[in-house]
C-alpha positions in Angstrom: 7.8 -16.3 -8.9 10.1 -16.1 -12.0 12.6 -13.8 -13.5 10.7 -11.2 -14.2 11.8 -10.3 -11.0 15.3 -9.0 -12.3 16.7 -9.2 -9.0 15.2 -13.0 -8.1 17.9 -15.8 -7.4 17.2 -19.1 -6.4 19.1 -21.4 -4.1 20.3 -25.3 -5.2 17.0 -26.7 -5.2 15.1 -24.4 -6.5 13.7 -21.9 -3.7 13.7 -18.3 -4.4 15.1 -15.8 -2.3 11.7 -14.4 -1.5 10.4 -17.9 -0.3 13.2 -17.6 1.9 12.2 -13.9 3.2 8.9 -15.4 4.0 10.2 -18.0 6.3 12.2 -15.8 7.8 9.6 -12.9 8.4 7.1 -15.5 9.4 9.4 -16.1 12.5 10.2 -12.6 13.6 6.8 -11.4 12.9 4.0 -13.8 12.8 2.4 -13.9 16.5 0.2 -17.7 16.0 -2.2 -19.6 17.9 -3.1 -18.8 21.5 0.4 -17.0 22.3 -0.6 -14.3 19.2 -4.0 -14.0 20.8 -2.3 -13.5 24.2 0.2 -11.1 22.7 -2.4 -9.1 20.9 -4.6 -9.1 23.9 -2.0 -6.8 25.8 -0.9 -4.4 23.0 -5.1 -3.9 22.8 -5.2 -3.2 26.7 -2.1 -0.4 25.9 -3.9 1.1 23.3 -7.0 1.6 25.5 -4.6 3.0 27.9 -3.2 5.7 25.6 -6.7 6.0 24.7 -8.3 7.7 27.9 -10.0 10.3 27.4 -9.9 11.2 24.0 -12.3 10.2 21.6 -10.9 8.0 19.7 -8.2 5.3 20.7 -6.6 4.5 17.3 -7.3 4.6 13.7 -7.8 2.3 10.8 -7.7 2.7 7.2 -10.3 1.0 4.8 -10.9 0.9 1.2 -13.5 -1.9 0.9 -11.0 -4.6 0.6 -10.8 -8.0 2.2 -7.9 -7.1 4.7 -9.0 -3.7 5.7 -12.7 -4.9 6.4 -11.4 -7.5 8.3 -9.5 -5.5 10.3 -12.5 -2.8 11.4 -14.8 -6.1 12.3 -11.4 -7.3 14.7 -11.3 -4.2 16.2 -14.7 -3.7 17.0 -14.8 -7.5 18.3 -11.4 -6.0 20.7 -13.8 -3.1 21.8 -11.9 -0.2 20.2 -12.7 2.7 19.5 -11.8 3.6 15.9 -11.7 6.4 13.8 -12.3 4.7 10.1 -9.9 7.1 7.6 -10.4 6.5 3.9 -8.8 8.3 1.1 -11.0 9.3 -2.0 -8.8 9.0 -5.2 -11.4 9.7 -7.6 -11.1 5.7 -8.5 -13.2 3.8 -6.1 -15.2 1.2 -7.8 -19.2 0.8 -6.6 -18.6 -2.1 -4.6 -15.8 -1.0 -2.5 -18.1 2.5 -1.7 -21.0 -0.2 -0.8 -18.5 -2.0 0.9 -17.1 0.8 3.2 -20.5 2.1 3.8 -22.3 -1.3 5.2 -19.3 -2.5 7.1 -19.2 0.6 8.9 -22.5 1.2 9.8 -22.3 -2.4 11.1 -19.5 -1.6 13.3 -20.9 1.6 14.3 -17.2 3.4 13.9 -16.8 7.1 12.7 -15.5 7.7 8.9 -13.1 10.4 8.0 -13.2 10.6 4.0 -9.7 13.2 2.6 -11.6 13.4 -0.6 -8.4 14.3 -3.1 -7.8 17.3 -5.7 -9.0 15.6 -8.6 -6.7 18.1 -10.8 -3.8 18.0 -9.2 -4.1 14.0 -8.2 -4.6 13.6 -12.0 -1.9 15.7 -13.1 0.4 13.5 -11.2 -0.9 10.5 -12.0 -0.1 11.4 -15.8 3.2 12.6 -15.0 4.2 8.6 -13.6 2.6 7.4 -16.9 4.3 9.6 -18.8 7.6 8.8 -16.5 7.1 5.0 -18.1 8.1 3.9 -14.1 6.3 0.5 -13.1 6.0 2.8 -10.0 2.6 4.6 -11.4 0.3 3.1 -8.2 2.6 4.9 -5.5 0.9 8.2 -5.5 -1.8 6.5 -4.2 -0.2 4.5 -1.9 2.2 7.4 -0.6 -1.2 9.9 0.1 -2.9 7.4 2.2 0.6 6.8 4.4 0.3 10.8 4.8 -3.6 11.2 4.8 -3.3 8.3 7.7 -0.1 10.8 9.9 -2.2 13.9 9.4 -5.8 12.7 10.5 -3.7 10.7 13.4 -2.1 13.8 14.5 -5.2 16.1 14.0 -7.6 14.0 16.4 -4.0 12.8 18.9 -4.4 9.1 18.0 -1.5 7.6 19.0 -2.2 4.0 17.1 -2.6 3.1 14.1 -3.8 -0.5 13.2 -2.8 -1.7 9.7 -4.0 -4.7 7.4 -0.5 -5.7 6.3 0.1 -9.1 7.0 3.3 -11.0 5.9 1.0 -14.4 5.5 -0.7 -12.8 2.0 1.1 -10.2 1.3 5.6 -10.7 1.4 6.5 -11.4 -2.2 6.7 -8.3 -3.2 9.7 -7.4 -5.7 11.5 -3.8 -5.0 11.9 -3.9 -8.9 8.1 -4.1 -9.4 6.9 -0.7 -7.2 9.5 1.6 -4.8 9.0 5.0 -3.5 6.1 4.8 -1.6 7.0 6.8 0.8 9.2 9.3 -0.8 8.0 12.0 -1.9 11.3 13.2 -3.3 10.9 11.0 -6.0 6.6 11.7 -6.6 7.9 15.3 -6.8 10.7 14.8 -9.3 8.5 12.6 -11.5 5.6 15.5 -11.4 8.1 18.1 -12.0 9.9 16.8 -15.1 6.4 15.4 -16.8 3.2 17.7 -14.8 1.7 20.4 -15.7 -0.2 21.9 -12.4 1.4 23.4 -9.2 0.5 21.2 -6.6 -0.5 22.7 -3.5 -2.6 19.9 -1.0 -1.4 16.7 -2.0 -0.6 14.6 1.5 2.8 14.4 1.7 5.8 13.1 3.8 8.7 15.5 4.6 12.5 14.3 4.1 12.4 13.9 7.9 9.6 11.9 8.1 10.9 9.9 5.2 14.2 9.1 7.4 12.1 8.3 10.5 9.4 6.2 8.5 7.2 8.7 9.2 6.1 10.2 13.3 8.3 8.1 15.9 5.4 9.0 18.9 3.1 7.2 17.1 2.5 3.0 16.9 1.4 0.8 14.1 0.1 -2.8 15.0 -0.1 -5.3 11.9 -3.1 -6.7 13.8 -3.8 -9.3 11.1 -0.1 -11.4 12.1 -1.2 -11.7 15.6 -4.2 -13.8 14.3 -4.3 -16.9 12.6 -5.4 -15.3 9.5 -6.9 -17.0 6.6 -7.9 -14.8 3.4 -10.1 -17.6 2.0 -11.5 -17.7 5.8 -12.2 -13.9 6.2 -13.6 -13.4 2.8 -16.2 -16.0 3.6 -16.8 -14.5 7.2 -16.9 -10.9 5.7 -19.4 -12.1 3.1 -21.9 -14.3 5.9 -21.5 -11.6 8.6 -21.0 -8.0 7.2 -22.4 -8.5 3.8 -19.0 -7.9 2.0 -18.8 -8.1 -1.6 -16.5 -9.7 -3.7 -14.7 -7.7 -6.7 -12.8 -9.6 -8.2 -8.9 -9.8 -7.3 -6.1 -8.4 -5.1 -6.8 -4.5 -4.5 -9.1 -4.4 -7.6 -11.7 -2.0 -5.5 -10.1 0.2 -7.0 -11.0 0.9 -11.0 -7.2 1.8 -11.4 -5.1 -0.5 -9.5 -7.5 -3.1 -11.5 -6.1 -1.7 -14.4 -2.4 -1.0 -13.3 -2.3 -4.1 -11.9 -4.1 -6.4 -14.1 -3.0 -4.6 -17.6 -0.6 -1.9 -17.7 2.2 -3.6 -16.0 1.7 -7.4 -17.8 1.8 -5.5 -21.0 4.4 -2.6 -20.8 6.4 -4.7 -18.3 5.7 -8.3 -17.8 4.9 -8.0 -14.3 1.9 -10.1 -13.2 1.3 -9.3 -9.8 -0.6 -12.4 -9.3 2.3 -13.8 -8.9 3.6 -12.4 -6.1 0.2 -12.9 -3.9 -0.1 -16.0 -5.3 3.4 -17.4 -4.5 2.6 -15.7 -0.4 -0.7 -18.0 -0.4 1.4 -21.1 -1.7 3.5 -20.6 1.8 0.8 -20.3 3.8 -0.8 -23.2 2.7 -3.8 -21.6 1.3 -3.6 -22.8 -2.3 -1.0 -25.2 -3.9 1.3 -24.4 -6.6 -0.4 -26.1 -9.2 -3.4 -24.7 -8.6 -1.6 -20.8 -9.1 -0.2 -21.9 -12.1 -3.2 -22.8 -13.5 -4.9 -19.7 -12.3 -1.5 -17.8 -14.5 -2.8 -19.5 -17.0 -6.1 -16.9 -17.1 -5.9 -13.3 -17.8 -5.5 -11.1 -14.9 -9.4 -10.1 -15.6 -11.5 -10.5 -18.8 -10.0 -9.0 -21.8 -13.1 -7.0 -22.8 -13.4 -5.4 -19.1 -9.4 -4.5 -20.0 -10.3 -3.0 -22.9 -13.0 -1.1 -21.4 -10.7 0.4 -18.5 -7.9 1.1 -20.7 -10.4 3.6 -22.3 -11.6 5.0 -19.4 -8.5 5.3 -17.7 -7.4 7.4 -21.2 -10.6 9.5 -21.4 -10.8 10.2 -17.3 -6.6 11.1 -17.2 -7.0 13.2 -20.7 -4.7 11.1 -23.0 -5.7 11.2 -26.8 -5.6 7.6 -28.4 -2.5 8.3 -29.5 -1.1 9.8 -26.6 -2.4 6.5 -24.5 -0.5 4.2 -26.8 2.7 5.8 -26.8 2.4 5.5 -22.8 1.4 1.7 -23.8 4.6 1.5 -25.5 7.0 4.1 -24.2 10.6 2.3 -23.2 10.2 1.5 -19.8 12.4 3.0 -17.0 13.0 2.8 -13.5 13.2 4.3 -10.3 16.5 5.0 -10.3 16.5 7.0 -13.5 14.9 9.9 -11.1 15.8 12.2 -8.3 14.7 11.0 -5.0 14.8 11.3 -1.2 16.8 7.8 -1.4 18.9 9.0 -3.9 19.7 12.1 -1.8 20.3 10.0 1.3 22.9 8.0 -0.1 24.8 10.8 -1.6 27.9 12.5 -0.5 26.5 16.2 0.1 23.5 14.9 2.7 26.6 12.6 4.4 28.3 15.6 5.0 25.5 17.6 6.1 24.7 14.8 8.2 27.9 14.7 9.7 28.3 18.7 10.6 24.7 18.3 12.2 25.7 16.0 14.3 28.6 17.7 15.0 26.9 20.7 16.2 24.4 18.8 18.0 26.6 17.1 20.6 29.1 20.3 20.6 31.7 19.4 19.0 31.9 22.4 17.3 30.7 25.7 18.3 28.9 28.5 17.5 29.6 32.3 16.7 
């Protein structure tokens, strides 16, 4: 990590603040060895439970990617019965759609596709470009958060089992990406630069924004109760399910390959790499000389770059010179835009708050 992280600070010797994090988070979270195993053992026996009599006894999101696909192979091998949920941007590369489709017939679980409004998804993906916000991935992220609640509540799955992990994936910087969950802010940024009324994007309400979404419901990062190993699963996914490689770090998707790998290095100087790198340096995956010299590469050949940055253009309906000026629009920043976190902190929801509450325990009555 380096200061391109505005917000990075490093201790006497040399250790960033999100090195420290990681230690940290590895203690209160990471589950190792035969105690994890133990542990996760019992939260699979509750989930069962909860399970009884209903058709399915959690859910799982997959998108073709390492973690995801490792996850639905786990919990077949725990015996669960999973619903498979998927959300179709309009981006999915070949590979991940081969991907999804031979690991789940492998597995034998159930798919539930939300196939997007490609008109009003684009509209609001344009409007984040437009917004010049290194924030222009989270309408993605925030849908499948919401797609995930709403198939959950439709078919009364009370679990949800996730492929965050803090071993691969903790060095994230706030200043890189925020707002995925807020929809406060998608909406702002759609309604200042968008063009379409949108009607069916999944979405989070305010109050499941302050409740990080529906309380009833459970979310097991199964992958930190497991000694897990992304150089180790990608070879076991590859031997066993057939899994194909593409490439890098969420780059089953034709967009986040592009987001990732060239619109933020060149409008912003954020190189995401570093930040996975840096959480497989702490867990002993790679060493730090060998990330540096992977830096040293581009993100992903030059000519495929140039390819996508045409066809992200063409597919979103920018003009060459309406794509370069988002190429080279000043950047801004999250904060520069209403949102549900701005609203939070401010004085008039404080005092809403606080007359609620008021009400609520009858401290004030009612006419």
């Amino acid at each position: 990590m380096d200061t391109s992280d505005p917000l990075i600070h490093f201790d006497d010797v040399g250790v960033c603040n999100h090195c420290h994090d990681y230690e940290g988070a590895i203690i209160n979270n990471v589950h190792s060895g035969k105690e994890g195993l133990r542990q996760l053992r019992v939260i699979v026996e509750q989930i069962k439970r909860d399970g009884t009599g209903k058709r399915y006894d959690c859910i799982i999101g997959v998108s073709g990617g390492v973690d995801s696909t490792f996850v639905a192979w786990k919990v077949k091998e725990f015996g669960l019965r999973a619903l498979a949920v998927h959300l179709d941007n309009g981006w999915d590369s070949e590979i991940a759609v081969s991907n999804i489709s031979s690991v789940l017939k492998k597995v034998g679980f159930d798919l539930y596709t939300h196939v997007i409004d490609w008109e009003e998804f684009k509209d609001i993906q344009r409007a984040f470009l437009l917004a010049s916000t290194p924030d222009a991935e989270i309408p993605s992220d925030h849908a499948i958060i919401a797609t995930m609640h709403q198939v959950a509540a439709r078919f009364e799955i009370q679990h949800v089992i996730s492929g965050m992990n803090v071993r691969t994936e903790m060095h994230l910087p706030s200043s890189w990406s925020q707002g995925h969950g807020d929809w406060g802010y998608i909406r702002a940024v759609h309604r200042r630069f968008g063009n379409k009324r949108i009607r069916t994007f999944p979405h989070l309400s305010f109050s499941e924004f302050l409740s990080r979404g529906n309380k009833t419901r459970q979310t097991t990062n199964l992958l930190d109760y497991l000694d897990y190993s992304k150089k180790d699963a990608l070879l076991s996914l590859q031997r066993e399910l057939g899994w194909k490689d593409y490439g890098g770090k969420h780059y089953e998707s034709i967009y986040t390959r592009w987001f990732q790998g060239c619109y933020l290095p060149r409008k912003f100087g954020y190189d995401k790499r570093r930040s996975h790198l840096s959480s497989l340096i702490c867990s002993a995956e790679i060493t730090r000389e060998n990330a540096l010299e992977e830096l040293k590469r581009p993100a992903y050949p030059v000519e495929l770059q140039q390819q996508d940055c045409e066809y992200v253009a063409k597919k979103l309906e920018f003009t060459q010179s309406e794509f370069a000026a988002v190429m080279t629009a000043k950047p801004r920043r999250f904060e520069d835009y209403p949102s549900f976190k701005k609203f939070r902190g401010s004085q008039r929801f404080k005092m809403a708050r606080g007359i609620y509450r008021l009400f609520r325990h009858g401290e004030i009555g009612t006419i």
